[in-house]
VOPAGU-2260 file (C-alpha; in pm, 1 decimal, decimal comma):
REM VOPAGU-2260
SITE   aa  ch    i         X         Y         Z
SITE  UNK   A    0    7255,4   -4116,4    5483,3
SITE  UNK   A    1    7577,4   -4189,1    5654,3
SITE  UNK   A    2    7630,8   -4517,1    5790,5
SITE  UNK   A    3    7667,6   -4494,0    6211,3
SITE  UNK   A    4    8095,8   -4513,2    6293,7
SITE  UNK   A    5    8061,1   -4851,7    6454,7
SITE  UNK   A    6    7792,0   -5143,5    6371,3
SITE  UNK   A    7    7784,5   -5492,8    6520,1
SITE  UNK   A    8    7727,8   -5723,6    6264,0
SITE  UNK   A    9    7722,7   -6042,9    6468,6
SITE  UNK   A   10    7938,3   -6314,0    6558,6
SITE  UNK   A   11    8137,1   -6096,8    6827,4
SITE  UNK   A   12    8217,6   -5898,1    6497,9
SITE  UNK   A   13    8168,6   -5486,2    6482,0
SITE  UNK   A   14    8231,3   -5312,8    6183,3
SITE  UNK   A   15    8402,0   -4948,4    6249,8
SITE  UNK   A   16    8450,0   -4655,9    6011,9
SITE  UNK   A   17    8776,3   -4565,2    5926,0
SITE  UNK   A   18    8735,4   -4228,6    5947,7
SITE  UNK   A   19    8910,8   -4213,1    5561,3
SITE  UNK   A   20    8839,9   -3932,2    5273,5
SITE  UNK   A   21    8465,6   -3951,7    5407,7
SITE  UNK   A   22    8187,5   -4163,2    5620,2
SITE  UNK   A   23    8142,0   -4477,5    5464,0
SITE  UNK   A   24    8468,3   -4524,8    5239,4
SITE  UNK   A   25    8677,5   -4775,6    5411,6
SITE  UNK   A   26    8612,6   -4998,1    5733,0
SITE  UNK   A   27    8791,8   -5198,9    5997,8
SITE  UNK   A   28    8688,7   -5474,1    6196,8
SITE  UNK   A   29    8695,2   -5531,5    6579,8
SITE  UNK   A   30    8658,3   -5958,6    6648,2
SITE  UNK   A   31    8558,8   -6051,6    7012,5
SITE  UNK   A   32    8624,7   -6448,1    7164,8
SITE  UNK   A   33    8634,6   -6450,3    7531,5
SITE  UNK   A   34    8766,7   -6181,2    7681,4
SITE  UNK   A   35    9051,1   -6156,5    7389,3
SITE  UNK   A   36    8994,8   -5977,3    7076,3
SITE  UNK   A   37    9201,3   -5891,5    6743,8
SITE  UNK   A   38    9176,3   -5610,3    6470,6
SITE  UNK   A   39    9135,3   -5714,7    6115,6
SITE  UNK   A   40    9274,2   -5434,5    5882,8
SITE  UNK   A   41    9379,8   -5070,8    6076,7
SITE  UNK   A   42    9235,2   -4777,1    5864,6
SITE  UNK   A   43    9466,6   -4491,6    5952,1
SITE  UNK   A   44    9604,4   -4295,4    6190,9
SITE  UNK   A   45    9288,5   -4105,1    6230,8
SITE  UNK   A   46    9125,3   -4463,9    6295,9
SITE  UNK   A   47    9222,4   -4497,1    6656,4
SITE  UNK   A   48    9007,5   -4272,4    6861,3
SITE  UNK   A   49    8677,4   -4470,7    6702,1
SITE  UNK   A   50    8859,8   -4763,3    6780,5
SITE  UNK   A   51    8930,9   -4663,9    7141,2
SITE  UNK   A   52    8573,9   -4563,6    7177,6
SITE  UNK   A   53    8430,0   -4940,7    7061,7
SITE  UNK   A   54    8667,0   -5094,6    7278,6
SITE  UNK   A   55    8577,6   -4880,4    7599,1
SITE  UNK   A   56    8190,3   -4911,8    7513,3
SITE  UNK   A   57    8247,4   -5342,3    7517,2
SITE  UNK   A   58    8464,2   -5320,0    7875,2
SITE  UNK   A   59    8797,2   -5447,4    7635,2
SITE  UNK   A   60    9134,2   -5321,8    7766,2
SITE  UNK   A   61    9408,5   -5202,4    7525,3
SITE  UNK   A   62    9586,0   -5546,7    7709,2
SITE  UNK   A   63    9270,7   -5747,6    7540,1
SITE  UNK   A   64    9388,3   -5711,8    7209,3
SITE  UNK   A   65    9613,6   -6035,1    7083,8
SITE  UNK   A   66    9635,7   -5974,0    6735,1
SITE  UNK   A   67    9651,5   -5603,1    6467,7
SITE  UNK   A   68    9552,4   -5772,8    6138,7
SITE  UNK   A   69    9607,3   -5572,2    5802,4
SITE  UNK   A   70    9550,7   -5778,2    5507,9
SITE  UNK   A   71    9806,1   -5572,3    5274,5
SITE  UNK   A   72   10052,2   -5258,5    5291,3
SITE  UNK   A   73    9834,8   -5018,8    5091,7
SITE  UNK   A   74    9795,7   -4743,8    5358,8
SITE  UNK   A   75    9377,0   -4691,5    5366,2
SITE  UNK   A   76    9458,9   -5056,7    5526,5
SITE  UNK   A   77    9746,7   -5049,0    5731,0
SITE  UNK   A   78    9850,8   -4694,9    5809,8
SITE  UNK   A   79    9711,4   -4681,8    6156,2
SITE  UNK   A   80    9903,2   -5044,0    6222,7
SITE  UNK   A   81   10216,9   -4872,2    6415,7
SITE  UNK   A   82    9993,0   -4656,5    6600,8
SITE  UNK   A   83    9747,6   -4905,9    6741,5
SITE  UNK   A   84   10034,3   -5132,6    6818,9
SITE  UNK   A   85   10219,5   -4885,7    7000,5
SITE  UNK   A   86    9873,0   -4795,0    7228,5
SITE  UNK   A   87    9851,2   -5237,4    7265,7
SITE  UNK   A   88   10112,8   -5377,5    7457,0
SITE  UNK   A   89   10041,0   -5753,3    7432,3
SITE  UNK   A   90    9928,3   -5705,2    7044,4
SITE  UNK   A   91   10156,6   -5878,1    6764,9
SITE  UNK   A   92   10108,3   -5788,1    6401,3
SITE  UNK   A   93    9993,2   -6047,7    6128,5
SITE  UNK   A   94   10168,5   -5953,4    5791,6
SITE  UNK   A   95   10258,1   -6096,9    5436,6
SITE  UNK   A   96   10632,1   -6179,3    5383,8
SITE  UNK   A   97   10600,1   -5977,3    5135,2
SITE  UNK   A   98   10467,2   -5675,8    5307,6
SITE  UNK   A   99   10613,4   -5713,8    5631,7
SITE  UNK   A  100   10939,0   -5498,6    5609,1
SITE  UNK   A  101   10698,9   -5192,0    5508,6
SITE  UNK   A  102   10509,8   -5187,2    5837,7
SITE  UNK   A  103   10834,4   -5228,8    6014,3
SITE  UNK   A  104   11000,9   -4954,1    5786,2
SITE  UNK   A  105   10704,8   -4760,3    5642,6
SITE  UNK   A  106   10951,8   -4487,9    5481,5
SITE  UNK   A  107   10870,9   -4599,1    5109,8
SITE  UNK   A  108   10519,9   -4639,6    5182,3
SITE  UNK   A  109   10504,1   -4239,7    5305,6
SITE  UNK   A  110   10745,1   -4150,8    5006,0
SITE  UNK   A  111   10511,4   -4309,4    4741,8
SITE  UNK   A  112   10200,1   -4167,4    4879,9
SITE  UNK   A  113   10350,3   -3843,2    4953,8
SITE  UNK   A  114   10433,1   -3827,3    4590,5
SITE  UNK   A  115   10107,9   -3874,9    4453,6
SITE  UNK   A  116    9886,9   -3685,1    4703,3
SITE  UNK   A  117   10117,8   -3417,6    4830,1
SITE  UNK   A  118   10224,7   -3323,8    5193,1
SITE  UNK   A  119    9909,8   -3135,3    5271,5
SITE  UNK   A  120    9695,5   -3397,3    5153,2
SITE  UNK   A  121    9913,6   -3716,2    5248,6
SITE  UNK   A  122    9884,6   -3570,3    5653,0
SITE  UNK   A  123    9542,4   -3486,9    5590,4
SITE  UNK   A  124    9453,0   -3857,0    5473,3
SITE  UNK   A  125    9676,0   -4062,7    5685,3
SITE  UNK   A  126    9808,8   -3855,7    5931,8
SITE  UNK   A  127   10170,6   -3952,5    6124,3
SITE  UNK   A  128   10287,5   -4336,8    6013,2
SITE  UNK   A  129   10454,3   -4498,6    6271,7
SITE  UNK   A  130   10714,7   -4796,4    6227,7
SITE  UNK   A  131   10646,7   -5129,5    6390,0
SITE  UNK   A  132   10865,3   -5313,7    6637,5
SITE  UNK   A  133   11027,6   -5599,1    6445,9
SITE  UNK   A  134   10976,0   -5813,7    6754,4
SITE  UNK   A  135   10627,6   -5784,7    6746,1
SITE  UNK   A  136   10559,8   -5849,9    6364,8
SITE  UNK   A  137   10490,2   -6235,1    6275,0
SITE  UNK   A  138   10492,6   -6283,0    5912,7
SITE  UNK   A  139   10187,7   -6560,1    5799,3
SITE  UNK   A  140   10218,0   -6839,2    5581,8
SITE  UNK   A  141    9941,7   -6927,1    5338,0
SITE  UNK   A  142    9720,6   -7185,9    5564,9
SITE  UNK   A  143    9843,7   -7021,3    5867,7
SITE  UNK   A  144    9576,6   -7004,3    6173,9
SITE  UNK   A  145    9580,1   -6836,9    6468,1
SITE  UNK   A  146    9371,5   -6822,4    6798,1
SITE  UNK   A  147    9251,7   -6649,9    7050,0
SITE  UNK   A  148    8953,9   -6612,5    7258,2
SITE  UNK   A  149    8828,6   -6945,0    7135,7
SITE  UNK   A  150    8778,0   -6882,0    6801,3
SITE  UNK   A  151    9053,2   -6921,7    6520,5
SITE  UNK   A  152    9122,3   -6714,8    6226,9
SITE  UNK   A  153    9293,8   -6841,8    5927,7
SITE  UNK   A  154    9496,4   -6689,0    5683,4
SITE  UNK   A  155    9561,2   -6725,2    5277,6
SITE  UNK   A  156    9745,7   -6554,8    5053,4
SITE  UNK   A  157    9524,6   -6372,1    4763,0
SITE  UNK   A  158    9772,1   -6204,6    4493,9
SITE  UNK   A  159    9579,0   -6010,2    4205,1
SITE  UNK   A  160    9523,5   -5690,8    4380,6
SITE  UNK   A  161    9872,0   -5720,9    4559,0
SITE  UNK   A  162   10160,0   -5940,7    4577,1
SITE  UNK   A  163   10115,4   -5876,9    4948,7
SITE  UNK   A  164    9766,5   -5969,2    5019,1
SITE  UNK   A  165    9600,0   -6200,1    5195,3
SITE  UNK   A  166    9215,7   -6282,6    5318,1
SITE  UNK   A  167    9061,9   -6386,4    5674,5
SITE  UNK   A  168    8854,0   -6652,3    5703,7
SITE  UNK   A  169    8665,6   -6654,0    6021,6
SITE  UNK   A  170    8459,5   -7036,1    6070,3
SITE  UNK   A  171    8215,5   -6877,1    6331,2
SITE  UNK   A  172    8054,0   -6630,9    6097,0
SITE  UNK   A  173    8115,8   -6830,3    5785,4
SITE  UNK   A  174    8262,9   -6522,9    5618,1
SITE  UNK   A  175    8601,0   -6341,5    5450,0
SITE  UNK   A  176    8755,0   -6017,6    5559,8
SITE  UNK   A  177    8863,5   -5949,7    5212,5
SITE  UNK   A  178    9047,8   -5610,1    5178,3
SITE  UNK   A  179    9027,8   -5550,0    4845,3
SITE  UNK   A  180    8983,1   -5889,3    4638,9
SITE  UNK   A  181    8651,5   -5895,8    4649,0
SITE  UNK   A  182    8603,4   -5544,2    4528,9
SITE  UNK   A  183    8446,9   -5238,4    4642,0
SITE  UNK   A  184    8090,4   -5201,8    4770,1
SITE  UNK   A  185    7986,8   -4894,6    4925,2
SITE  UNK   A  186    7654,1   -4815,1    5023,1
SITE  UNK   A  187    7579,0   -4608,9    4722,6
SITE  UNK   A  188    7660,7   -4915,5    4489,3
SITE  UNK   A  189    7373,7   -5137,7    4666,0
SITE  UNK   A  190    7115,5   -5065,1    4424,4
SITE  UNK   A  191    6728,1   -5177,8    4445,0
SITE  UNK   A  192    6867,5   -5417,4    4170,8
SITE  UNK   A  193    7146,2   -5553,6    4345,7
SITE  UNK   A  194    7465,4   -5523,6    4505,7
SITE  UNK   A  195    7757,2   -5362,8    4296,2
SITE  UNK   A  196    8095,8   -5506,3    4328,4
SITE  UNK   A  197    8342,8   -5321,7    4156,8
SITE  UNK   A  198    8674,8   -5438,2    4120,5
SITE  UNK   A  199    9045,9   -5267,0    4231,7
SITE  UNK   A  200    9305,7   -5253,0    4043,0
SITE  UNK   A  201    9470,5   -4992,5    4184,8
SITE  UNK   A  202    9879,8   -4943,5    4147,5
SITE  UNK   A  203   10088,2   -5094,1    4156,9
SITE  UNK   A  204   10046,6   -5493,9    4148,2
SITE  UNK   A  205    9749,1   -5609,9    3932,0
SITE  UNK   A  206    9766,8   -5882,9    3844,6
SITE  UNK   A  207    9423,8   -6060,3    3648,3
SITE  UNK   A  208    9459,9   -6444,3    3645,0
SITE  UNK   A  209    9598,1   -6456,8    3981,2
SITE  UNK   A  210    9289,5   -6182,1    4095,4
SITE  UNK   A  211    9073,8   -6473,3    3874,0
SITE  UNK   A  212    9233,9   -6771,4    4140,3
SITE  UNK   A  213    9187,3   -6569,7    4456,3
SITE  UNK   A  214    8826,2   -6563,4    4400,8
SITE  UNK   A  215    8791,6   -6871,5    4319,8
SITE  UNK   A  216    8987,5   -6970,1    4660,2
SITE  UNK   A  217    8730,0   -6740,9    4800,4
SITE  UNK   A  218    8439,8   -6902,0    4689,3
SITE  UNK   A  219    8581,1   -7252,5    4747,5
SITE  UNK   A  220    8489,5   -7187,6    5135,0
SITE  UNK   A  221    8131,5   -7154,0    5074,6
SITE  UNK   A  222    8109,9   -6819,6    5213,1
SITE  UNK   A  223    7801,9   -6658,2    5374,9
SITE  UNK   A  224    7937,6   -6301,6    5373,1
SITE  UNK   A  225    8215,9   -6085,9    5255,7
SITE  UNK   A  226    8356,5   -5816,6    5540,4
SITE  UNK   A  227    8441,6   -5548,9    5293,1
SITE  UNK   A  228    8722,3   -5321,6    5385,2
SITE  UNK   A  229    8534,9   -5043,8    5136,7
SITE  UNK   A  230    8264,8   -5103,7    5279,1
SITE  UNK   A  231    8116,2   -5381,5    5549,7
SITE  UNK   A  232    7927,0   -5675,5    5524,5
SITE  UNK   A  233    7827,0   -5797,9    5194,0
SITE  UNK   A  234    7612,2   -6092,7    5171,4
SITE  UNK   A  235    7804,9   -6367,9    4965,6
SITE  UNK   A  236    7669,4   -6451,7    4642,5
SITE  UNK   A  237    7803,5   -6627,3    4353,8
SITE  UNK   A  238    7663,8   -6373,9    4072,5
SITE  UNK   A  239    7853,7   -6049,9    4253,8
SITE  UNK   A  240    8191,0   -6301,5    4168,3
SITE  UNK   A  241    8102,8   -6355,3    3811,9
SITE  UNK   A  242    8058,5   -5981,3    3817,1
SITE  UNK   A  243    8398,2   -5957,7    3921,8
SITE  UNK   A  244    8541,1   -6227,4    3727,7
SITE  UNK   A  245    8378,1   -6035,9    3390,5
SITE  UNK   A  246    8490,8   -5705,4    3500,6
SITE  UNK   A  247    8862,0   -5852,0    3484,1
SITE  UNK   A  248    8861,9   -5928,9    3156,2
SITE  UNK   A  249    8620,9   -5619,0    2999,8
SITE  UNK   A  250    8927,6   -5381,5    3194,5
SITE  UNK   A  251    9188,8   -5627,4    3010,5
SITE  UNK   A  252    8978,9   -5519,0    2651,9
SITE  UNK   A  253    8972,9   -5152,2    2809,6
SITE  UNK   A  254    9335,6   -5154,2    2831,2
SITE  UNK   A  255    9382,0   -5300,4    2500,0
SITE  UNK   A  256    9164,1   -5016,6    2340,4
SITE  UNK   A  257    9290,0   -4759,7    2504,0
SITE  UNK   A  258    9625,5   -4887,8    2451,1
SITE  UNK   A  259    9745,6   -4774,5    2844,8
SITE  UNK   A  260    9610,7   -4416,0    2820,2
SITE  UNK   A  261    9522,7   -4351,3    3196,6
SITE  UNK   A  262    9243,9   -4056,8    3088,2
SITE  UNK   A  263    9068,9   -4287,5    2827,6
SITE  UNK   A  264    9035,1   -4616,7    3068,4
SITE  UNK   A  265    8887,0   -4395,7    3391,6
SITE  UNK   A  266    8596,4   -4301,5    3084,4
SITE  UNK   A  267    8581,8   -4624,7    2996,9
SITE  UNK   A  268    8599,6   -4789,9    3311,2
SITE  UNK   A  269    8305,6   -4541,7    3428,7
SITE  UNK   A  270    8072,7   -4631,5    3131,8
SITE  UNK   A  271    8148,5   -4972,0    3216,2
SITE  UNK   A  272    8055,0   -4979,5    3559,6
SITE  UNK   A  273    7707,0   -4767,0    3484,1
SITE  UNK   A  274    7644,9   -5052,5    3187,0
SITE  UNK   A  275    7653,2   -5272,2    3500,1
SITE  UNK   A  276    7450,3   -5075,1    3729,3
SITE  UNK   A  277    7195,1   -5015,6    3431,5
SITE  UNK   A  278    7190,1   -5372,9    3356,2
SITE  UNK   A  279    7089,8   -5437,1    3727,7
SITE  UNK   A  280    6820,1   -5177,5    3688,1
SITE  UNK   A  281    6635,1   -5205,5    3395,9
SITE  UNK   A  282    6438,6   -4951,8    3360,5
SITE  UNK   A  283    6517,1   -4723,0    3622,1
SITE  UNK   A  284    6747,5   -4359,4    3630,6
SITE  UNK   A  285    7089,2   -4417,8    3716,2
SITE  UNK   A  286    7220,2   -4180,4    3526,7
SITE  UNK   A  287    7327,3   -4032,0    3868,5
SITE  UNK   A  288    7588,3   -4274,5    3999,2
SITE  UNK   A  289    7835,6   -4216,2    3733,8
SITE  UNK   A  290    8003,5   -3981,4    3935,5
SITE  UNK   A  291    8001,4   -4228,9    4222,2
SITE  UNK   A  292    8248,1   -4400,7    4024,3
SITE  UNK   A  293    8497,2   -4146,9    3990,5
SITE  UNK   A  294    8703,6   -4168,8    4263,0
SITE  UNK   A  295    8746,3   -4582,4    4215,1
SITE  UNK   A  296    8798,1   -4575,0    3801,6
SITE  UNK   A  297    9029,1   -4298,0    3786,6
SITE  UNK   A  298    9303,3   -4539,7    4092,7
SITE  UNK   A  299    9191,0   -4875,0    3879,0
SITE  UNK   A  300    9287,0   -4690,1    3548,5
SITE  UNK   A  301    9628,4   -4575,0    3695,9
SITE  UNK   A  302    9672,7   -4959,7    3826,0
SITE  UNK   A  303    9514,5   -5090,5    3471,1
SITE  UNK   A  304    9788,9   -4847,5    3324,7
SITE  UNK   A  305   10048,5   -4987,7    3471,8
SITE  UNK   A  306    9971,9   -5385,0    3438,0
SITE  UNK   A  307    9941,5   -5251,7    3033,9
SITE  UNK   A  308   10320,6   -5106,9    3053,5
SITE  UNK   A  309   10455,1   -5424,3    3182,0
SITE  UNK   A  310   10279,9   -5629,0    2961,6
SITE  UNK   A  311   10404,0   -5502,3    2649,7
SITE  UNK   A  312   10730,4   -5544,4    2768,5
């Protein structure tokens, strides 16, 4: 079953699909205070009428919204950032110094993912990407917090999956908006046996031992959930990070065996993952969710791929 397009998950939070490759793939968030609200991570282009629609169903005006929040360039997470900003007037944008200049000047963001996807596919995924006004861009230190509503968000840097990520810790519910540090989670990996976390390592900045210290910063907070960008809530627990901390080094042996062969590590990287999902439950069939892990090991064998190149340099 598809999950509904919008969920409130509590705290003034409500989870909205993205609208991206299919239901239930990648997420945004919409966080209420009073009678001011902000947008943690964008989705895409295709994002905005869902977004629209959750805003009009809560009374919020498009002048409500203080803060557009994407917690890295890659553009499942930030390619609807220039369009919502242009349909928010008072809205700034929250971005890494490291990422800021792409949202401001998305040309090599369309040119990288129009090489790999094609022009068909590349309008069909993210639809028109549209620059945002330098002016209205603030670019967050690590610590940084900012308010609205009264309640406060705060902001830290988490390299491993990018050089240009960072997390959102939100006090009120306790909880991370994570993009991708903490891994992926869709519906389909929350098994009678447990929840499935499976890490990203997808091009073109993976990097392990600083992934390693971001979840460690992570846990330091003592989390009581994890707002998945792929794909909502996920109740914190410390044996889904050890999950995550193991699968960094068994892709580092991957690599090694496969000596950077792209092909080789998405089979490996599959058989890994089902070892996982086996190992949660014993005794049951699950022969059926390799190909639920497709999609995610052949991107985290291109990323794995590339770390390998650089490292035997």
């Amino acid at each position: 079953m598809n999950p509904a397009v919008t969920e409130d998950v509590g705290f003034g939070i409500t989870r909205i699909d993205a609208n991206y490759m299919a239901p239930g793939v990648a997420c945004f968030y919409l966080v209420e205070g009073d009678g001011e609200c902000a947008i943690v991570e964008t989705g895409t282009r295709h994002s905005v009428p869902a977004l629209q629609a959750a805003l009009a169903e809560r009374g919020l005006s498009a002048q409500q919204v203080r803060y557009v929040i994407p917690t890295h360039v890659h553009l499942d997470h930030a390619g609807g950032a220039g369009a919502m900003m242009a349909l928010f007037p008072e809205a700034e944008l929250l971005a890494h110094p490291r990422g800021a200049r792409h949202l401001i000047n998305p040309q090599k963001l369309i040119e990288g993912s129009r090489a790999v996807y094609g022009d068909e596919a590349f309008r069909a995924l993210y639809g028109e990407i549209l620059p945002v006004d330098a002016a209205r861009v603030i670019e967050v230190a690590d610590g940084d917090v900012v308010e609205f509503g009264g309640r406060a968000l705060r902001i830290r840097h988490t390299p491993g999956h990018a050089d240009h990520h960072f997390c959102v810790w939100d006090a009120r519910s306790r909880a991370w908006f994570s993009g991708d540090v903490f891994g992926v989670c869709y519906n389909w990996f929350r098994t009678p046996g447990g929840n499935f976390s499976m890490i990203s390592t997808t091009p073109t900045q993976f990097r392990p031992e600083a992934l390693k210290a971001s979840l460690a910063l992570l846990a330091e907070a003592g989390p009581e959930t994890i707002y998945l960008t792929h794909f909502g809530p996920l109740p914190y627990s410390e044996q889904t990070r050890q999950g995550l901390l193991q699968q960094v080094d068994e892709y580092l042996e991957i690599a090694a065996r496969c000596d950077g062969d792209s092909n080789a590590m998405a089979a490996e990287i599959i058989a890994c993952s089902q070892r996982r999902v086996q190992a949660m439950n014993a005794g049951a069939e699950m022969n059926g969710m390799r190909d639920r892990f497709m999609h995610d090991a052949q991107l985290n064998a291109q990323g794995l791929a590339i770390w390998w190149q650089r490292a035997q340099q």
